[in-house]
C-alpha positions in Angstrom: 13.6 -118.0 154.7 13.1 -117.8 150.8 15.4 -120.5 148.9 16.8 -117.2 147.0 18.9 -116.2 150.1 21.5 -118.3 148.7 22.1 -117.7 145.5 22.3 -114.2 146.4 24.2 -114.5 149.1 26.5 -116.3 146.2 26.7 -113.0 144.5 28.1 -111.0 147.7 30.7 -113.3 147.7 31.5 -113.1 144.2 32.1 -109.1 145.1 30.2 -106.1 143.2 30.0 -102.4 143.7 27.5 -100.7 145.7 23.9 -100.2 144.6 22.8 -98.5 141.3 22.3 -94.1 141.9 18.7 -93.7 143.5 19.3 -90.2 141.8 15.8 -89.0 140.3 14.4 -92.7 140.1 11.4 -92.0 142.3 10.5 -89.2 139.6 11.3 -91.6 136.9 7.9 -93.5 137.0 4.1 -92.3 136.9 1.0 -94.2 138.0 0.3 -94.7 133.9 3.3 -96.9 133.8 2.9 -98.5 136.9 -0.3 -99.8 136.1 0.5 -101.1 132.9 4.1 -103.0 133.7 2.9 -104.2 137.4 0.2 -105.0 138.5 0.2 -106.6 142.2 3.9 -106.8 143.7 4.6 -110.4 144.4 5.5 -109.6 148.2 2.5 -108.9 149.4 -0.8 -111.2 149.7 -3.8 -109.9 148.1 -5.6 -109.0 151.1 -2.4 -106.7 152.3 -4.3 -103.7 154.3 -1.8 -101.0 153.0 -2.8 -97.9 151.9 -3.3 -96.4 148.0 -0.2 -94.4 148.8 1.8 -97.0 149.9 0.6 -99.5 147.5 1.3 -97.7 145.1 4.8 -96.8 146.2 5.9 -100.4 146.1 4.6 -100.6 142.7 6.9 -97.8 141.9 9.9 -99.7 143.0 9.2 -103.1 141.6 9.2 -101.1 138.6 12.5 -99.2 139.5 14.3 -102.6 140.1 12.5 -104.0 136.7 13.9 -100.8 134.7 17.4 -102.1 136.5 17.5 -99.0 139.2 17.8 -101.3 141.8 19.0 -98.6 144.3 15.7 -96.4 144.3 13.5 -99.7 144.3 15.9 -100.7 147.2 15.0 -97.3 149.2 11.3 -97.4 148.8 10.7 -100.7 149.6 13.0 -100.5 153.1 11.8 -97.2 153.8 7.9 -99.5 153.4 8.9 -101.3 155.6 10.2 -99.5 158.5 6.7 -97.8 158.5 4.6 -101.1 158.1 7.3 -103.6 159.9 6.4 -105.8 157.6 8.8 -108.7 157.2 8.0 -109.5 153.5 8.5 -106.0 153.1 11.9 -106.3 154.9 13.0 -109.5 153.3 11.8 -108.1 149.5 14.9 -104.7 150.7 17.4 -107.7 151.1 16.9 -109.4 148.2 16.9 -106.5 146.0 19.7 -105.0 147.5 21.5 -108.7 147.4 20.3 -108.6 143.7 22.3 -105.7 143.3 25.6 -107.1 144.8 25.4 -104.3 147.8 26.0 -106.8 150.6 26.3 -103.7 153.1 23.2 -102.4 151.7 21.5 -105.9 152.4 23.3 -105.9 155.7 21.5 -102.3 156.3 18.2 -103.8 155.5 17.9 -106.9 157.7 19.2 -104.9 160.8 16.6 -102.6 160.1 14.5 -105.5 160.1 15.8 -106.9 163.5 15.6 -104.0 165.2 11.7 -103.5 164.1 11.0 -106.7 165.2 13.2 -107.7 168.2 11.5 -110.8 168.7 12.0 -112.4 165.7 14.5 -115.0 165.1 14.7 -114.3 160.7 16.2 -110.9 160.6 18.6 -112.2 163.2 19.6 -115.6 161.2 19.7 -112.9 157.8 21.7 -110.6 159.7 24.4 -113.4 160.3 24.2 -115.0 156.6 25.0 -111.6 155.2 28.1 -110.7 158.2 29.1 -114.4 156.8 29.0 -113.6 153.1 31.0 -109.9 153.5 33.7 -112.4 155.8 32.9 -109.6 158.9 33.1 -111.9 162.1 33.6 -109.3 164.3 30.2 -108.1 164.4 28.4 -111.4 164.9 28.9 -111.8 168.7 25.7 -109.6 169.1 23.7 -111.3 166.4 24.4 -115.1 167.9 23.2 -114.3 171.3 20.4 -112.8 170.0 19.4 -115.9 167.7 20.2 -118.4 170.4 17.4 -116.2 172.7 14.9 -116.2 170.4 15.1 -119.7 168.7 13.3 -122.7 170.2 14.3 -124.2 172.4 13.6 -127.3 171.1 15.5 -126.1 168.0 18.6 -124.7 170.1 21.0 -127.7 170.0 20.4 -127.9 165.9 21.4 -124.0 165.9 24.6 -124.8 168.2 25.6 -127.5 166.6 25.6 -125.4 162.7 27.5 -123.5 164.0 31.2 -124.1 163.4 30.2 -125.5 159.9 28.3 -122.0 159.0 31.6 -120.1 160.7 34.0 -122.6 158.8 34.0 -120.3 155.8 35.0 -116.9 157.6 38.9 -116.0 157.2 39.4 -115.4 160.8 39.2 -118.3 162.5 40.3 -116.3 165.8 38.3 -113.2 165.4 34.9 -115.9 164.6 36.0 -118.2 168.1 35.9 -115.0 169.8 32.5 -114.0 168.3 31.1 -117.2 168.7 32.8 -117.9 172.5 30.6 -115.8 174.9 27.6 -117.3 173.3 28.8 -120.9 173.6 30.3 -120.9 177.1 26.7 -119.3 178.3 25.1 -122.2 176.4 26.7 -124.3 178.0 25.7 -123.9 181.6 22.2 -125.1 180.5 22.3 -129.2 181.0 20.6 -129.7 177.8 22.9 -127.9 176.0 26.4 -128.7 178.0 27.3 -131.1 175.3 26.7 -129.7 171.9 28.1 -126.2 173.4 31.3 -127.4 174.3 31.7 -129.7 171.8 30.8 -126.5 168.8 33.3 -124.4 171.0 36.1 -126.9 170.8 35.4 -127.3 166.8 36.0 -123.8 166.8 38.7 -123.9 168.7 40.7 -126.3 166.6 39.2 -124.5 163.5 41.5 -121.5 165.4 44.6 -123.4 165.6 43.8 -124.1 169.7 44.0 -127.5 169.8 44.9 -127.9 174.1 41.8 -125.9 174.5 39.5 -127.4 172.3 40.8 -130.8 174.7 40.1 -129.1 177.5 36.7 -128.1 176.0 35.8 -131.9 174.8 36.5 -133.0 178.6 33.6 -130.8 179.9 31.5 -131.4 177.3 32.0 -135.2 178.4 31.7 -134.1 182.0 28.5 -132.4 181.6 26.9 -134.1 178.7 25.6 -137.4 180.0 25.4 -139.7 177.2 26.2 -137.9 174.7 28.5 -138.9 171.6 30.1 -135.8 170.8 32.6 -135.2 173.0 33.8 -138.4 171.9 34.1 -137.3 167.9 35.7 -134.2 169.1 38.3 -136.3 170.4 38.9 -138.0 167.2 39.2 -134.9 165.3 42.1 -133.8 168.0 43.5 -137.4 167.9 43.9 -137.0 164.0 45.9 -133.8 164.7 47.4 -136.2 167.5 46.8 -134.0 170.3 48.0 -135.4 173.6 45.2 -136.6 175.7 42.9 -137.0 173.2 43.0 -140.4 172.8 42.7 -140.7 176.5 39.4 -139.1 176.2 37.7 -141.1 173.4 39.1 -144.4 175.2 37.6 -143.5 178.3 34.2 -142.4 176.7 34.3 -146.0 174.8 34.7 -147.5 178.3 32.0 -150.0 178.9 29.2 -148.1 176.4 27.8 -150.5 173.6 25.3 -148.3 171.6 24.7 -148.0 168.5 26.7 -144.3 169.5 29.4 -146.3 170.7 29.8 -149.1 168.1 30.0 -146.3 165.8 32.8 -144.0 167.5 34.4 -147.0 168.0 34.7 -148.0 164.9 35.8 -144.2 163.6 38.6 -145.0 166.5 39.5 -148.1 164.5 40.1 -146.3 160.6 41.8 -143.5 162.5 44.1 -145.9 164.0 44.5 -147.4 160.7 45.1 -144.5 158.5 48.2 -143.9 161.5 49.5 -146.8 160.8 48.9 -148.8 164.2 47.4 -151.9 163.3 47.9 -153.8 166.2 45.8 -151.4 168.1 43.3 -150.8 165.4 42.6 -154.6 165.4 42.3 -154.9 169.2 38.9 -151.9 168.8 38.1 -154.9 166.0 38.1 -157.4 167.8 35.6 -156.4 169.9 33.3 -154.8 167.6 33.2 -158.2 165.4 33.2 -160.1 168.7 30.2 -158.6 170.2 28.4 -157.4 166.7 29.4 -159.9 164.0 26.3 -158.6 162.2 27.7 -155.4 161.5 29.2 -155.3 157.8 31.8 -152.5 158.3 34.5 -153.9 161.0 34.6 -156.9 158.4 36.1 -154.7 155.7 38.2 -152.5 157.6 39.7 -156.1 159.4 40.0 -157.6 155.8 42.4 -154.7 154.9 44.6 -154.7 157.9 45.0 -158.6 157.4 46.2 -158.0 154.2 48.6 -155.4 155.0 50.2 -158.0 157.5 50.7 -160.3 154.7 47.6 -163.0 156.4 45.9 -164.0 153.3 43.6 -166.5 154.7 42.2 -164.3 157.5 42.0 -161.4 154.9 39.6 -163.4 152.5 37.7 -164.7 155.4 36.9 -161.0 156.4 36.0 -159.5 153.3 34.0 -162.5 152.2 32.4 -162.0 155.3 31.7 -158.1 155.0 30.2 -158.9 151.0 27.6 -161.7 152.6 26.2 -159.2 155.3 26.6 -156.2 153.1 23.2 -155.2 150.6 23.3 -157.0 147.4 24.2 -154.5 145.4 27.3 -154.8 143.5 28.0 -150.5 142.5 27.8 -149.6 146.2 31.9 -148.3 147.2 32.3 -150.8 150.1 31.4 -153.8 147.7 33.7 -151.9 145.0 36.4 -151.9 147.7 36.3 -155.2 149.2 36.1 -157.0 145.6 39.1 -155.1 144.8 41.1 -156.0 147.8 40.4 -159.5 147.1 41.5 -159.3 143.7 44.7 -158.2 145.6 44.5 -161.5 148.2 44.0 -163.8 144.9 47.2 -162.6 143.4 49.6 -162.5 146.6 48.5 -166.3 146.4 48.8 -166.6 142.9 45.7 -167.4 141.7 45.3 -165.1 138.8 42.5 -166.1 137.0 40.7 -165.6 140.9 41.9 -162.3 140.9 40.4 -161.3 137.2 37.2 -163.0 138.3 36.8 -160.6 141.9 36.6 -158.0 139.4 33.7 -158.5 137.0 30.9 -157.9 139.3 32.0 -154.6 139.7 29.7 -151.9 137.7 31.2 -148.8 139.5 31.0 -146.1 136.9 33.4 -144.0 139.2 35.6 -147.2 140.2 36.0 -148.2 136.8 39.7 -146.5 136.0 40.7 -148.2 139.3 39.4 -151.3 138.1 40.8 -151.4 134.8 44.2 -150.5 136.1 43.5 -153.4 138.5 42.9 -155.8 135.4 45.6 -154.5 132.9 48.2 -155.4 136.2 46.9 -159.0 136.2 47.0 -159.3 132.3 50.6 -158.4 132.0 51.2 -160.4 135.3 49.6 -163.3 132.9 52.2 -162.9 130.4 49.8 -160.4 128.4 51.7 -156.9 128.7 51.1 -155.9 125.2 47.1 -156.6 125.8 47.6 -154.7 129.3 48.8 -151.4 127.7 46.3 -152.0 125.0 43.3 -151.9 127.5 44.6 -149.0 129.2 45.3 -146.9 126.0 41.9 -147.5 125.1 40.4 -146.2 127.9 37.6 -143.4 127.4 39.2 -139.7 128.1 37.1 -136.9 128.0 39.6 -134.7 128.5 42.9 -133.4 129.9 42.9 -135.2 133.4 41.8 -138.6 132.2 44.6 -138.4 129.3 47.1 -137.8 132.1 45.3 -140.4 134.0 46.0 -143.0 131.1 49.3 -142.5 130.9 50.0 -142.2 134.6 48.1 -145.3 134.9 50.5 -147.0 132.2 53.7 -145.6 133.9 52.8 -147.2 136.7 52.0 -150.5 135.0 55.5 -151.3 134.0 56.9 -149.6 137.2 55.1 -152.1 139.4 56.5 -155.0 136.9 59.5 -153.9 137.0 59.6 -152.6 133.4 62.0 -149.3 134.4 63.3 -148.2 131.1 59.3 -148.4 129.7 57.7 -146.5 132.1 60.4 -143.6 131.4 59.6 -143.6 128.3 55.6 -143.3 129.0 56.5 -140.9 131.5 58.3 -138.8 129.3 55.6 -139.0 126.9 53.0 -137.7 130.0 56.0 -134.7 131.0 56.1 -133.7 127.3 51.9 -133.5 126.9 52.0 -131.8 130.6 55.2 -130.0 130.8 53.8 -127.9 133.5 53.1 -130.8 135.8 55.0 -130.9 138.5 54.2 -134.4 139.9 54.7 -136.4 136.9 58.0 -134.6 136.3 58.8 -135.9 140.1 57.5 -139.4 139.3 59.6 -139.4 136.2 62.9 -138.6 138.1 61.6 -141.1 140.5 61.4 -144.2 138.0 64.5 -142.5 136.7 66.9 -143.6 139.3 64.6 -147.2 139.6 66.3 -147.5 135.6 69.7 -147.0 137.2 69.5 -143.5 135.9 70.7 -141.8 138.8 72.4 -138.4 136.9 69.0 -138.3 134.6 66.9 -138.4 138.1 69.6 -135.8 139.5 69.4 -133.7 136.0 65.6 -133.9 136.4 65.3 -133.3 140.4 67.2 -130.3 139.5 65.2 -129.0 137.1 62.3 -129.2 139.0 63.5 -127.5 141.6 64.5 -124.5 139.3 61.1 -124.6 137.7 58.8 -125.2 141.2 61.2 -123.9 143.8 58.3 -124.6 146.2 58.0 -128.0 145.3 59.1 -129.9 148.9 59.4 -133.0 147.7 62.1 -133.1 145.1 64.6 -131.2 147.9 63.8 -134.2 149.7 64.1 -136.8 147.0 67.3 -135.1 145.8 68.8 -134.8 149.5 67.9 -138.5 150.6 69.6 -140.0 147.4 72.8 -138.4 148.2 72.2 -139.7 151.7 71.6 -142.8 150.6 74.5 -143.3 148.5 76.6 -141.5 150.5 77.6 -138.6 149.0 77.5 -134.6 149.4 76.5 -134.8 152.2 76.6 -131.3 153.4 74.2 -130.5 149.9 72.3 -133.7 151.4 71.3 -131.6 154.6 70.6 -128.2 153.2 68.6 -130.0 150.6 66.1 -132.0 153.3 66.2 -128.9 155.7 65.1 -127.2 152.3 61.8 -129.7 152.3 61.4 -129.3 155.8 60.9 -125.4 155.9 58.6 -126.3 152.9 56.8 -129.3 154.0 57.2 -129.1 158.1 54.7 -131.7 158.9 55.6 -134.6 157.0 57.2 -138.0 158.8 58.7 -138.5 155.7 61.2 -136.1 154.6 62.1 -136.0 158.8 62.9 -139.8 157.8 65.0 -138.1 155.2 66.6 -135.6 157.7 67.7 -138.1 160.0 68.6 -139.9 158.0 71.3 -137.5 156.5 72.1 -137.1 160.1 72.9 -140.5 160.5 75.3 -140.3 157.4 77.1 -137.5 158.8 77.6 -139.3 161.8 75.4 -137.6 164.4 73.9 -140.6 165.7 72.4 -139.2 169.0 70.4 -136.6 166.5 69.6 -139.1 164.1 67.8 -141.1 166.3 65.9 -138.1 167.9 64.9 -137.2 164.5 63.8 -140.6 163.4 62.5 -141.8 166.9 60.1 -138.4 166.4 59.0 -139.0 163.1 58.5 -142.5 163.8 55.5 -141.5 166.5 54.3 -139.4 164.1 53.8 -142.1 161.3 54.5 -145.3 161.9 56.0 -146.7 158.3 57.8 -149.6 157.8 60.4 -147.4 156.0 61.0 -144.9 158.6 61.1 -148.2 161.2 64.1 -149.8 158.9 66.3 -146.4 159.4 65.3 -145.9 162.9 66.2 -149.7 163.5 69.7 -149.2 162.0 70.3 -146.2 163.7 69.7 -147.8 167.0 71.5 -151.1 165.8 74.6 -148.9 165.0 74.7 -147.2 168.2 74.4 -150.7 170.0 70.7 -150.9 171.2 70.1 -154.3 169.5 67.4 -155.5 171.3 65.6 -151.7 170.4 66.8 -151.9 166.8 64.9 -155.1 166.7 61.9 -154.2 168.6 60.8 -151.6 165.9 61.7 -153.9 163.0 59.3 -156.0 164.2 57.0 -153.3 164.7 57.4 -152.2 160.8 57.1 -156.4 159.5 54.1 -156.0 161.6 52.8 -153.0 159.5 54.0 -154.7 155.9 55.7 -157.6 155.9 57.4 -157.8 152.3 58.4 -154.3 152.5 61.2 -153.9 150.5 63.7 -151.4 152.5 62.9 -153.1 155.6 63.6 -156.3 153.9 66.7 -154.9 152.6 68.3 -153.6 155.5 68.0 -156.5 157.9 69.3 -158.7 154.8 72.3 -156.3 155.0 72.8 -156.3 158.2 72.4 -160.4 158.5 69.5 -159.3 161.1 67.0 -162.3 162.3 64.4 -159.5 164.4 
């Protein structure tokens, strides 16, 4: 397949009209010129056994397409090859007709290509690349058998397994599963195949919004695919989505394996655990990766980040001190970026500055380095050097829009996380005025707002927000919880969350926010519903302290203290958690 295919297939995608007129073009060019402008077409070999007549008629429309009449150059050279069923002959009509932006004239040619030659597995894998380009899933059930047939065997499992990636990019995900389905499920009676099959299908299937069947498809690809790992990454995808029973299935593939397969699913298991906020159970995966491995680098860092976010310093450093000795010396790669910067973050919770300045030098990150910078302006101001702070991030390089927003956003956030309320507004305001159209610094302004004790500006600026982004979720929420949270308007409170919800229906957060109205309206019974489900979904510290005092309020003490613990276990110096239980005179 000619490296061409894919720019041109670019340009079907970009859209175009149909081919140039064919009208008189055959007349339009005599052997004189044809000779003089062309001499060998660069689709055939020297040696091509055509005849004069023919020879000369793919002269003609080399020219044709040179002289930019791309449709009579396109005609000649497919009608060529349905006579010779040549496929250089075929592949020159698709990429003139691709040249042309006439994807259904491409399309044309390399059927006429596969039906010439029945055997072959190019015009088939053409065929498909151009149904892909035009977005036509419909009509690439026939195709995909076909290709499957006549490729390889060897080279079968490499075809089934591109395949949800190359259907990824079609607009019906349902009308491409069903397509792709018959071809899959036939596959997958073949023992070779069992695995890779059902595991493509159930990619599909979750691609499709089918996430129970794409389960049910990752449990016989584990049935019938011996050894193999992907059944078990299937199950992570689903257990991202949190699909019920899909972490039953990548724990029971885990169960008693210790390949190099294994060690890394497991791992995967671990970061996904993470990112969902269940450390406890993240460290347990480990525990037994650095028990059994302690040569492998990666468990170190992802175990020197979870002991940091419980507030165990010691154990932290030891981890990610660890992870840097068994990682490659090299001081730009991201994990070494990433572990020096989280023990710049260990050094300072102990308060050893000048430590946490020094984890920072090695790093010579190009990419890292506004991270990094940040990192050391936060140090410098906590060193009593706030003017020199703003200084260094001021003087940061910005080559245009985004990193000037970045500077400033990066400043805000400076004397927000030093407590400096009143200065970040005024930086923020700065960054709202350069990007007025910028929805989320106008949100973080509000937000730093009401931090200043500026509760009408945040409510004047909430407001205005929501009249200039009425789809922007997040201020309905930010707007309704403060009410909630001080008590007020309460019936605005609610419509304002439910507002959020209908615009942001999968986030714990704002259903933190809605029970948490409910709560202040008194509905305890919903309130804990609401926060209990939003809770599974993402277990935050945050959403743990309203849960608790829901449950505290309607007398389930031991209950209210069971998931405090749970979110002191997840940060411990979390500052609503640490509130509430303050407020309540809690000891969980």
């Amino acid at each position: 397949m000619r490296s061409s295919l894919a720019a041109a297939l670019a340009l079907v995608l970009l859209g175009g009209g149909g081919l140039a007129s064919a009208a008189n073009g055959e007349a339009a060019a005599t052997k004189q010129q044809a000779r003089q402008q062309i001499k060998t077409p660069a689709t055939l070999p020297q040696d091509s056994g055509l005849s004069g007549e023919l020879f000369f008629q793919l002269l003609v429309g080399e020219l044709q397409v040179n002289q930019g009449q791309p449709g009579a150059g396109y005609t000649l050279m497919l009608n060529a090859a349905r006579k010779n069923k040549r496929p250089e002959l075929f592949r020159r009509a698709v990429e003139i007709a691709l040249q042309a932006r006439s994807g259904d004239a491409a399309l044309q040619a390399a059927r006429a290509w596969a039906e010439a030659q029945p055997r072959a597995a190019e015009p088939q894998r053409f065929v498909l690349q151009i149904l892909q380009a035009l977005d036509r899933p419909a009509e690439m059930g026939a195709p995909l058998d076909a290709l499957l047939r006549l490729t390889p065997v060897g080279q079968r499992q490499e075809l089934i397994l591109a395949l949800p990636q190359m259907l990824a990019r079609l607009g019906d995900k349902s009308v491409a599963l069903q397509a792709a389905a018959p071809m899959l499920q036939q596959a997958g009676k073949t023992p070779a195949l069992a695995a890779p099959a059902w595991t493509s299908l159930g990619r599909l299937q979750l691609a499709a919004g089918q996430p129970a069947l794409a389960l049910e498809s990752a449990k016989k690809a584990m049935a019938l695919g011996g050894k193999s790992p992907l059944p078990a990454w299937l199950g992570l995808m689903l257990l991202e989505q949190r699909q019920p029973g899909a972490e039953r299935l990548v724990q029971r593939w885990l169960a008693g394996r210790d390949s190099e397969d294994a060690r890394r699913v497991r791992l995967e298991y671990a970061r996904l655990l993470t990112d969902q906020l269940r450390p406890a159970e993240a460290r347990e995966q480990l525990a037994i990766l650095t028990r059994e491995h302690p040569e492998l680098a990666e468990p170190w860092l992802l175990e020197g980040l979870l002991s940091l976010q419980q507030g165990q310093l010691d154990a932290a450093s030891s981890a990610l001190q660890r992870y840097l000795a068994l990682q490659p010396a090299e001081p730009a790669a991201r994990g070494s970026t990433q572990a020096r910067l989280l023990l710049s973050q260990v050094a300072e919770k102990q308060g050893q500055l000048d430590v946490a300045l020094s984890w920072l030098d090695p790093i010579d990150d190009a990419e890292a380095q506004p991270a990094v910078q940040t990192r050391r302006a936060l140090l410098m101001a906590r060193q009593g050097k706030l003017a020199e702070a703003r200084a260094l991030l001021r003087g940061l390089p910005a080559e245009g829009p985004a990193d000037e927003r970045r500077k400033l956003q990066a400043e805000a956030q400076l004397l927000r996380e030093l407590g400096h309320h009143a200065e970040a507004l005024e930086v923020y305001a700065q960054a709202t005025q350069r990007f007025p159209q910028d929805a989320d610094l106008a949100y973080e302004r509000a937000m730093v707002a009401e931090k200043a004790g500026q509760r009408d500006e945040m409510e004047r600026l909430l407001r205005e927000l929501i009249a200039r982004s009425p789809d922007y979720g997040h201020a309905y929420n930010a707007l309704g919880y403060s009410l909630a949270d001080r008590n007020v308007q309460l019936e605005e409170a609610r419509a304002l969350v439910l507002r959020a919800v209908e615009l942001l229906p999968d986030d714990p957060f704002i259903q933190d926010s809605l029970g948490w109205v409910e709560f202040r309206l008194g509905n305890l019974a919903e309130a804990r519903r609401v926060l209990q489900a939003a809770f599974e979904r993402r277990a935050d510290p945050e959403i743990a302290a309203h849960l608790g005092e829901v449950l505290w309020t309607d007398g389930q003490q031991e209950a209210a203290r069971a998931v405090w613990r749970q979110g002191l276990q997840l940060q411990i110096d979390n500052e609503t958690l640490l509130r509430t239980l303050q407020r309540l005179r809690v000891q969980p």
